[in-house]
C-alpha positions in Angstrom: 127.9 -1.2 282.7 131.3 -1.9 281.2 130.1 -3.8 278.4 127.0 -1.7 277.8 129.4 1.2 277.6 131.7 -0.6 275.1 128.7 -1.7 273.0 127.3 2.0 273.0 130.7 3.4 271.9 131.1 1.2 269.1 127.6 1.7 268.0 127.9 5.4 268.3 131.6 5.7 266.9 130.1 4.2 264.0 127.3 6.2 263.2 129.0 9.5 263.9 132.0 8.7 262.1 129.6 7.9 259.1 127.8 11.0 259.9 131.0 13.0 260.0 132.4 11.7 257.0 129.2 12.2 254.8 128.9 15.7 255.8 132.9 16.2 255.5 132.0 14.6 252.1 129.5 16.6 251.3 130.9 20.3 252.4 134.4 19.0 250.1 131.9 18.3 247.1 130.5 21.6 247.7 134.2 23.4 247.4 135.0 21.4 244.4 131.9 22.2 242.6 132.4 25.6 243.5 136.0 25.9 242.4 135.4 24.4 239.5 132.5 27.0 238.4 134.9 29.5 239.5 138.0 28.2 237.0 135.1 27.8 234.0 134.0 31.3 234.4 137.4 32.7 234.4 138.3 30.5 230.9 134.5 31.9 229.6 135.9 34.9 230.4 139.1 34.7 228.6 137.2 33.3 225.4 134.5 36.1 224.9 137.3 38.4 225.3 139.2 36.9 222.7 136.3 36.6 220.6 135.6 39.6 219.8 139.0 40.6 218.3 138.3 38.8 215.0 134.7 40.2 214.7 135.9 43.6 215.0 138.6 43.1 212.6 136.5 41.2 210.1 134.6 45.0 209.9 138.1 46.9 209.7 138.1 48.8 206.5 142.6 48.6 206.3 141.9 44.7 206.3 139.0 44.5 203.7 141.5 47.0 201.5 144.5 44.8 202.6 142.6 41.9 200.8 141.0 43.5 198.4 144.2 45.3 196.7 147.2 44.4 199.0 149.8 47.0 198.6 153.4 47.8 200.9 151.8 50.2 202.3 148.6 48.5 203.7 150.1 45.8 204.7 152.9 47.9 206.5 150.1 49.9 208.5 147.8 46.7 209.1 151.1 44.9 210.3 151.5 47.6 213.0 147.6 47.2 213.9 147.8 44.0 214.6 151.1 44.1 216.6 149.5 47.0 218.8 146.0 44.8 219.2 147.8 41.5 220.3 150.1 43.5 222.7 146.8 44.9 224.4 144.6 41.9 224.1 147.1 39.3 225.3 146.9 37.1 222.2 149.5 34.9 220.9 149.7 35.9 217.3 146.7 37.8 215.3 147.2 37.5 211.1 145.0 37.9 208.2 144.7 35.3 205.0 143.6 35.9 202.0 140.6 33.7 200.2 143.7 31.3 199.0 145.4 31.3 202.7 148.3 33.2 201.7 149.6 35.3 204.8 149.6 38.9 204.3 149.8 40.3 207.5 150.7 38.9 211.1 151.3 40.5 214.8 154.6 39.2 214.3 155.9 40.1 211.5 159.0 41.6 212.8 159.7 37.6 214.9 162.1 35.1 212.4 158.8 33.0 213.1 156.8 35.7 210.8 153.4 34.1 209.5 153.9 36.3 206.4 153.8 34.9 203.1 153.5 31.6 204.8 150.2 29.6 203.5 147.4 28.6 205.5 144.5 26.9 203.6 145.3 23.3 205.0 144.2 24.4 208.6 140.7 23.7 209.6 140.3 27.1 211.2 140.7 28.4 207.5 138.6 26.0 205.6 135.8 26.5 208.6 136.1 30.9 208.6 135.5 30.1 204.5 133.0 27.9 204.7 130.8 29.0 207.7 131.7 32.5 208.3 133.5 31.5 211.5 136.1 29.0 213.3 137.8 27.5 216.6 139.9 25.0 216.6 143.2 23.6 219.2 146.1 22.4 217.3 150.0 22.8 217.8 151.4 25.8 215.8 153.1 24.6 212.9 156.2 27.3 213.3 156.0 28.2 216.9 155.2 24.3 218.1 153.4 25.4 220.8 149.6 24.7 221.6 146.8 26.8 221.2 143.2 27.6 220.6 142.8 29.5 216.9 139.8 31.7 216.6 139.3 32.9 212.9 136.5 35.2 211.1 135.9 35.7 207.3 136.3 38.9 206.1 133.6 39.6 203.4 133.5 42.2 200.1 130.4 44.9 200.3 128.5 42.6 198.1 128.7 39.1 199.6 131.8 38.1 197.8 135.0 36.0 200.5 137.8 38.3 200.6 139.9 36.2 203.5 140.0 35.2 206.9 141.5 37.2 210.1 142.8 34.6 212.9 143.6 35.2 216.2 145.6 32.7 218.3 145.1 32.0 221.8 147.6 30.5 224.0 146.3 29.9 227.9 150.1 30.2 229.5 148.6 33.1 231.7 145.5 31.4 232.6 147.5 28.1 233.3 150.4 30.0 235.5 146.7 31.5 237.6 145.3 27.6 237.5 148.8 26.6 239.0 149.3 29.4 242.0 145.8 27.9 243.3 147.4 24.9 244.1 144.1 22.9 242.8 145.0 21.0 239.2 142.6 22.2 236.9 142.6 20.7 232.8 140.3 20.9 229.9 139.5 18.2 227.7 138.0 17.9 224.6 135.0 15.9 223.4 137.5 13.1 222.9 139.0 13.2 226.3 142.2 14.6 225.2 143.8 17.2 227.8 144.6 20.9 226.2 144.8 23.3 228.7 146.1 22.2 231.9 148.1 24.0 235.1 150.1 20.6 235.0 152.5 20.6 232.2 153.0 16.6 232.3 149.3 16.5 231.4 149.4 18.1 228.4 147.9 16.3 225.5 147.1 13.0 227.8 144.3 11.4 227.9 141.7 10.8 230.1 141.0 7.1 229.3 141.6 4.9 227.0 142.3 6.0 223.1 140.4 4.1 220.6 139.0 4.8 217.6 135.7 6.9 218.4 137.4 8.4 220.6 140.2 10.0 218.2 137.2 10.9 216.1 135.8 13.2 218.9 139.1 14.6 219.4 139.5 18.5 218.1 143.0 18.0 218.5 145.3 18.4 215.6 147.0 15.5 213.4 150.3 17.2 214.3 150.3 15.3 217.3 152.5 12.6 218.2 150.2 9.3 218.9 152.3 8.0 221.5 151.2 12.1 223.3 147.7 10.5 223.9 148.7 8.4 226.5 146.2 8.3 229.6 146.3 10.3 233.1 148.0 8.6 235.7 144.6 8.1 237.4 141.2 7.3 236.2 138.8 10.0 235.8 135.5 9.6 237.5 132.0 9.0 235.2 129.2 11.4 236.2 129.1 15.3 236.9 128.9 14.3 240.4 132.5 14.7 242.2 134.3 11.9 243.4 137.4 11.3 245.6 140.5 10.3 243.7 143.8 9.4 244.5 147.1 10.5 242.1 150.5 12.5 242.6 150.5 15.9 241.0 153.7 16.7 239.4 157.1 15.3 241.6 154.5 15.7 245.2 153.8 12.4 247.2 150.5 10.9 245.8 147.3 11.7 247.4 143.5 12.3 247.6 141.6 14.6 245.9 138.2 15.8 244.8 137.4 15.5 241.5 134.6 18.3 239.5 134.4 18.7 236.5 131.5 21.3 234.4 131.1 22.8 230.9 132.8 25.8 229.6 131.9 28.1 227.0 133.4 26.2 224.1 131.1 23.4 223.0 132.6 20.3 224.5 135.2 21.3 225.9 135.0 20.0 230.0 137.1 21.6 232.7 137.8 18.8 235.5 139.3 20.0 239.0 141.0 18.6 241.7 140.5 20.0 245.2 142.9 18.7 247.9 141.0 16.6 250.4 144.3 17.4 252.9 143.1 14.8 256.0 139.5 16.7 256.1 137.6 13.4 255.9 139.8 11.2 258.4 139.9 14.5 260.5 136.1 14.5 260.7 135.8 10.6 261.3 138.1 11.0 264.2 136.6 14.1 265.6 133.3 12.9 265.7 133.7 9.5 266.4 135.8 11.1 269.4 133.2 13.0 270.3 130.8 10.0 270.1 133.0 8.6 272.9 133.5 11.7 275.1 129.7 11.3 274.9 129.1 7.9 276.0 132.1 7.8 278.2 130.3 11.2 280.0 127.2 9.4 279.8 128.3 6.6 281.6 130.2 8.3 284.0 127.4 10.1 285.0 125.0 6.6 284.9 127.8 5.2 287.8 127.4 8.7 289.1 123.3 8.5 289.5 123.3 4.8 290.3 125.8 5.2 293.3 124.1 7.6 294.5 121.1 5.6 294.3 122.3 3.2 296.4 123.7 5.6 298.9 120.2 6.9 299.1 118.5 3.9 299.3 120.9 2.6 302.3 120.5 6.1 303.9 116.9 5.7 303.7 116.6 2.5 304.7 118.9 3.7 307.9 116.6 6.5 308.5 113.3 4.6 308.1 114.5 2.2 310.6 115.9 4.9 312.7 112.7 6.8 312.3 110.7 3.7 313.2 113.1 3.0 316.6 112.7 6.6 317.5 109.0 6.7 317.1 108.5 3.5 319.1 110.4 5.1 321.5 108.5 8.2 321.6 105.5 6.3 322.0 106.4 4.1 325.0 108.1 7.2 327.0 106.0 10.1 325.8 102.5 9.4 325.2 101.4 12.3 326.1 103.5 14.1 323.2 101.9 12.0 320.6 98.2 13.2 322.0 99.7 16.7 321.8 101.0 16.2 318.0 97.7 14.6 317.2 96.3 17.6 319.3 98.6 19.6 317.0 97.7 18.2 313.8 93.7 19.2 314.7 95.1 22.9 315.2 97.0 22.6 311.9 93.8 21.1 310.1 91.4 23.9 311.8 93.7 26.6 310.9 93.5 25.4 307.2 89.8 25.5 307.2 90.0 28.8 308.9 92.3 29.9 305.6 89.8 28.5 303.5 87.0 30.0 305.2 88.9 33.6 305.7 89.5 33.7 301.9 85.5 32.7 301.0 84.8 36.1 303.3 87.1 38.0 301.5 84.7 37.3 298.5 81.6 37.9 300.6 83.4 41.1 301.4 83.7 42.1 298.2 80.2 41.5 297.0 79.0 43.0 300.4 80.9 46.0 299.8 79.2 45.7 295.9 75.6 45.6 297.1 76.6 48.1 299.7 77.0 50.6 297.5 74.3 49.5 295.0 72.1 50.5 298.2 73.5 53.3 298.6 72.8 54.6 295.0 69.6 53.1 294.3 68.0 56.4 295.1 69.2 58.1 292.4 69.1 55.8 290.2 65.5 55.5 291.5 65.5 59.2 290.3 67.0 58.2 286.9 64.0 55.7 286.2 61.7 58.6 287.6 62.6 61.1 284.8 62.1 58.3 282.0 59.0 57.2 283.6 57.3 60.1 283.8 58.1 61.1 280.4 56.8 57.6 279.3 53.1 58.5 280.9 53.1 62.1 279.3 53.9 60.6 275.6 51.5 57.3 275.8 48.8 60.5 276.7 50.0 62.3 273.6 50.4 59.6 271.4 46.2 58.5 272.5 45.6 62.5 271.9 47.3 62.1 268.1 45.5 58.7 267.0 42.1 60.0 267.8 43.1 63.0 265.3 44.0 60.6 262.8 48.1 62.1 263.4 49.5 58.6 262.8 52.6 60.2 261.9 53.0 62.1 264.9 51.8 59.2 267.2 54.9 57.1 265.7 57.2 60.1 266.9 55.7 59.6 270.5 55.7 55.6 270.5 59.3 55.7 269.4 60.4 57.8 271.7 58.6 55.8 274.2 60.5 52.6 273.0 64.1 54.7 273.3 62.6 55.7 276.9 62.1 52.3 277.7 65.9 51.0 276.6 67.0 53.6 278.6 65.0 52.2 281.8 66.6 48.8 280.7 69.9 49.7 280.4 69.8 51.2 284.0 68.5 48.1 285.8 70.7 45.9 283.7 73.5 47.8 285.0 72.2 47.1 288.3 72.0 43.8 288.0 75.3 43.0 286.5 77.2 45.4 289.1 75.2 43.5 291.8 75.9 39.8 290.3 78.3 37.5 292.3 81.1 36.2 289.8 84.6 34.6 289.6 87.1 37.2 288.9 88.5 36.7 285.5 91.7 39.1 283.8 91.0 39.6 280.7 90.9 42.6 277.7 88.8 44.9 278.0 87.8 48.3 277.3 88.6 50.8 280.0 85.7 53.3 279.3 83.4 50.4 279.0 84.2 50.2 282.6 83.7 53.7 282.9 81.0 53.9 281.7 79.0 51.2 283.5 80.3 53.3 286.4 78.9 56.3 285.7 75.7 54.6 284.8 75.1 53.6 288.3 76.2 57.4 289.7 75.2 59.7 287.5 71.9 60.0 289.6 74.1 60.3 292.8 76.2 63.7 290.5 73.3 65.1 289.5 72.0 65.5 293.2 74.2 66.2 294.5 75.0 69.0 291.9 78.5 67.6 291.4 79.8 68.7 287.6 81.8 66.0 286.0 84.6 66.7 283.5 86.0 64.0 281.0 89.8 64.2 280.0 91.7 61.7 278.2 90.1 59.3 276.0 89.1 56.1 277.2 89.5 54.4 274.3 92.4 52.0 275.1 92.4 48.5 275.6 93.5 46.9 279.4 94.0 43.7 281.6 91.3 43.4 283.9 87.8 42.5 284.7 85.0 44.8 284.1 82.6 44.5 286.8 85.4 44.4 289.6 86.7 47.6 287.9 83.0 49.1 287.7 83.1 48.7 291.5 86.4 50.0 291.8 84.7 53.4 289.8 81.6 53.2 291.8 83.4 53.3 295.4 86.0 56.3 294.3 82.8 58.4 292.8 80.9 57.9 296.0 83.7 58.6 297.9 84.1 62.1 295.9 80.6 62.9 296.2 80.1 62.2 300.1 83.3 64.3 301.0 81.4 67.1 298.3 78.3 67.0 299.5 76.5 70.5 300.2 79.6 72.1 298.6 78.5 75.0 296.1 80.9 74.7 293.7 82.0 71.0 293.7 83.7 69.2 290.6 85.0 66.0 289.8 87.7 65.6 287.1 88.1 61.6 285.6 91.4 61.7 283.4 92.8 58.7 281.6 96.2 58.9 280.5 98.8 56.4 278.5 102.4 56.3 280.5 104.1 53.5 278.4 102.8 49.8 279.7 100.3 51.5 281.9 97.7 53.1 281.8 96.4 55.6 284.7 92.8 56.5 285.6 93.0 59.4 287.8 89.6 60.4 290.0 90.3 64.6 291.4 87.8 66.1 293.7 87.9 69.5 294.7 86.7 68.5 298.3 88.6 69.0 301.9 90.9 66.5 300.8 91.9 64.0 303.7 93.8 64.7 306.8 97.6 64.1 306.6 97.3 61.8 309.9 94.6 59.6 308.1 96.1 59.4 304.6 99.5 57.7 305.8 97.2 54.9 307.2 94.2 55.6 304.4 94.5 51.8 302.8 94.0 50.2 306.3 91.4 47.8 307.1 88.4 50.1 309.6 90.4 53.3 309.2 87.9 55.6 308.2 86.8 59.4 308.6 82.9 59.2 308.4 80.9 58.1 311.2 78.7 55.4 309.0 81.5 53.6 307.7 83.3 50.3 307.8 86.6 51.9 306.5 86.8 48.8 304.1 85.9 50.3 300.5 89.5 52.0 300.1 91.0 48.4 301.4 88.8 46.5 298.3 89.3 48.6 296.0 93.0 48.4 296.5 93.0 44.5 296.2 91.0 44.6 293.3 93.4 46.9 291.4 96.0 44.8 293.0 94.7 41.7 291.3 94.7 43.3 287.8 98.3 43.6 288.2 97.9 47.1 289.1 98.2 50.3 291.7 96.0 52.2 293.4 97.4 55.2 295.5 96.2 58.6 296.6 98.3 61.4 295.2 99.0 64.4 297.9 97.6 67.6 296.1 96.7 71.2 298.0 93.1 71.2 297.4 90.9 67.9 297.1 91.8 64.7 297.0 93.0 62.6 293.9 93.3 58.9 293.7 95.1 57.3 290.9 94.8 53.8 289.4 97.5 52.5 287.6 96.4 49.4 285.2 98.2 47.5 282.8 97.4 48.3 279.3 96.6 45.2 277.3 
């Protein structure tokens, strides 16, 4: 067990520890990827900002004047535009050049480092605006020395005709300061690799591989730069847009591992790369779950030395019982063989009394079905009356309908044979009641409709009402769906309507009431009679087997019905009321 324990544990340390790490792996990848979508929208965000300055300024009737017949004044109230636009837009320096690149107004024209009168036409930004209507470019500022991203727009005459270019300057110091208080390097880099914004100073204008030749080419950067700037990062940047782990110091901190992302930004090219701290997560997971592999298996084979001592203590305890079983009962027999005949004597009684169960519960059926044709016999004669009416009215048509053919009525004689045939369904549908309320079948719950149940019922007493001139009044609607069986439940109907009608019989004015009504889960069918009711020293015992108050009876019908309610899941009780009697059966609704 030893071994097999130390092979499991190494087996399972292994695979969770891979697990772990993969899905530590996996949830780090997700946070870089995420962080880095985050810092790009925030830069896109900065740029379409920023944008839109020049645009708006390229449509500016003071600059199109401005260029088109500079004078003190214009210049002195575009000057003070300009100052008031950077202050609110957070731009470095905003200035407008005329079609030769000659400054002739600047956001900072009040600084020593004034762009006025200075001229611009050597800058890309400028030759792009005039050339293509628009530019972008990152270079150093050749007065300020400081880096940043130039966005310029040409400003055009009223018929087509370059006036100049407006320029906006955008340095990322804010940005970078909110890169750096996240404590997760960020950097962009240009199609040539070269770093321009950064949150790590030291990084500035490094490269992330290698400089040759093509990739100078790519670079946007401008030829201000010193070449010995381009120097590569002090780690190697990962291939792929999938992130990778990478391992570097950030600033004057200790080197150590991070997750690399990188993903585009809103200027063409340009990448933004990311690194998220990996602080310990990965090693924390391997150790967690490979610890947790050996909890596991150390658990599991605790509890194997658990189960297989107790094994053997059972096995030993057994075997000591079998034998002392064995001793005993050869004991027994050589002392008392008389007990053994008694215990085999015994085991007849026990095997008798079984049969007897078996046999008690087959006459509970018979019961049932006894109690079923019981009653069938009891209202055969008026359903006998039922078929009567039908019958009779049967011979009087088939007369009529002979009558109507010999006078050529064919029309008429159809009436009469028709309603011969509906006379005849009727007939049918009696005796097929009959036969299905007197068949003998396995009980079976299922769904079914609780007036189809009534009205099989009534179908077998209606002839019994109608004698015994016993009015019958609906209320509730029968329409609802319940757990039960149908024939069993018939009986159930047919007992408590008999019941009603004996206790009414030869009472002027009798009346039955059969209400259904919905009480959450259940459903009640309540049968009222407005008969003598039953005697208080009767109904407290009313549900018990041979109590009964008419001379002819068993005092068993109450008792079945009760266990066949039972059987649904259901109730069956009789509700004390001042007049009559009322039983209630309480059913589950399906």
């Amino acid at each position: 067990m030893a071994a097999a324990w130390l092979a499991a544990s190494l087996f399972l340390g292994g695979v969770a520890g891979e697990a772990a790490r993969r899905n530590a792996l996996e949830e780090l990848e997700r946070q870089a990827t995420a962080g880095a979508a985050m810092h790009a929208a925030v830069l896109r965000s900065e740029l379409e900002k920023q944008r839109a300055a020049p645009v708006i300024l390229a449509e500016d009737p003071d600059v199109a004047r401005l260029l088109a017949a500079p004078d003190a004044r214009t210049v002195d109230r575009v000057d003070r535009k300009l100052e008031r636009l950077a202050i609110q837009m957070r731009a470095a320096v905003i200035y407008v050049l005329d079609a030769k690149g000659l400054t002739l107004a600047s956001s900072n024209w009040r600084a020593p480092t004034s762009f006025v009168g200075i001229r611009y036409d050597f800058r890309p930004y400028f030759t792009n605006a005039m050339r293509d209507a628009k530019g972008e470019f990152y270079a150093l500022g050749t007065r300020s020395g400081r880096p940043g991203l130039y966005l310029s727009r040409r400003v055009d005459s009223s018929d087509g005709t370059p006036l100049g270019v407006v320029v906006l300057k955008l340095e990322f110091d804010a940005l970078e300061s909110e890169w750096r208080s996240s404590g997760e390097p960020a950097w962009v880099a240009d199609p040539g690799g070269v770093v321009l914004v950064t949150s790590v100073p030291e990084w500035r204008f490094r490269a992330t591989g290698p400089m040759d030749e093509t990739r100078r080419r790519l670079s946007q950067t401008d030829l201000t730069l010193r070449p010995d700037a381009l120097a590569p990062l002090p780690f190697r940047t990962p291939d792929g847009d999938r992130p990778r782990l990478v391992r570097t110091a950030v600033g004057e901190g200790r080197p150590q591992t991070w997750m690399h992302s990188q993903t585009g930004t809103a200027m063409p090219g340009w990448t933004l790369h990311l690194l998220t701290p990996e602080r310990g997560m990965v090693g924390t997971a391997v150790a967690g779950g490979r610890g947790l592999a050996l909890l596991i298996t150390s658990l599991l084979a605790l509890a194997a030395a658990l189960l297989l001592r107790r094994r053997h203590q059972a096995i030993a305890r057994a075997r000591a019982e079998e034998e002392g079983r064995l001793e005993l009962e050869r004991r027994i027999r050589e002392r008392t063989h008389e007990l053994h005949e008694a215990n085999l004597a015994l085991n007849r009684q026990i095997e008798e009394r079984r049969r007897a169960e078996a046999a008690r519960e087959l006459l509970r059926d018979e019961l049932v079905q006894a109690s079923k044709l019981a009653a069938l016999g009891q209202i055969v004669a008026s359903v006998a009356h039922e078929i009567n009416q039908p019958v009779a009215a049967i011979w009087t048509h088939a007369d009529t309908a002979v009558l109507l053919l010999e006078r050529d009525q064919t029309d008429k004689a159809r009436d009469a044979l028709r309603k011969i045939g509906d006379l005849t369904r009727r007939i049918g549908a009696i005796t097929q009641d009959l036969r299905l309320f007197s068949r003998k079948a396995a009980p079976s719950i299922d769904e079914i409709r609780l007036e189809d149940a009534i009205q099989g019922g009534l179908q077998l007493t209606r002839g019994r009402l109608e004698e015994g001139g016993i009015s019958l009044e609906r209320i509730g609607d029968g329409d609802v769906n319940i757990l039960a069986d149908q024939f069993r439940l018939e009986q159930v109907v047919v007992n408590l309507i008999k019941n009603a009608a004996e206790a009414m019989e030869g009472q002027d004015d009798a009346r039955l009431v059969l209400t259904v009504e919905r009480q959450g889960e259940r459903v009640r069918l309540i049968f009222a009679d407005n008969g003598p009711g039953v005697a208080p020293e009767v109904a407290s015992q009313l549900f018990t087997p041979f109590v009964t108050t008419r001379a002819n009876g068993l005092g068993l019908g109450l008792v079945i019905c009760r266990d066949i309610i039972a059987s649904f899941g259901g109730e069956l009780d009789l509700l004390p009321t001042a007049r009559g009697a009322t039983f209630i059966a309480s059913l589950k609704a399906a």
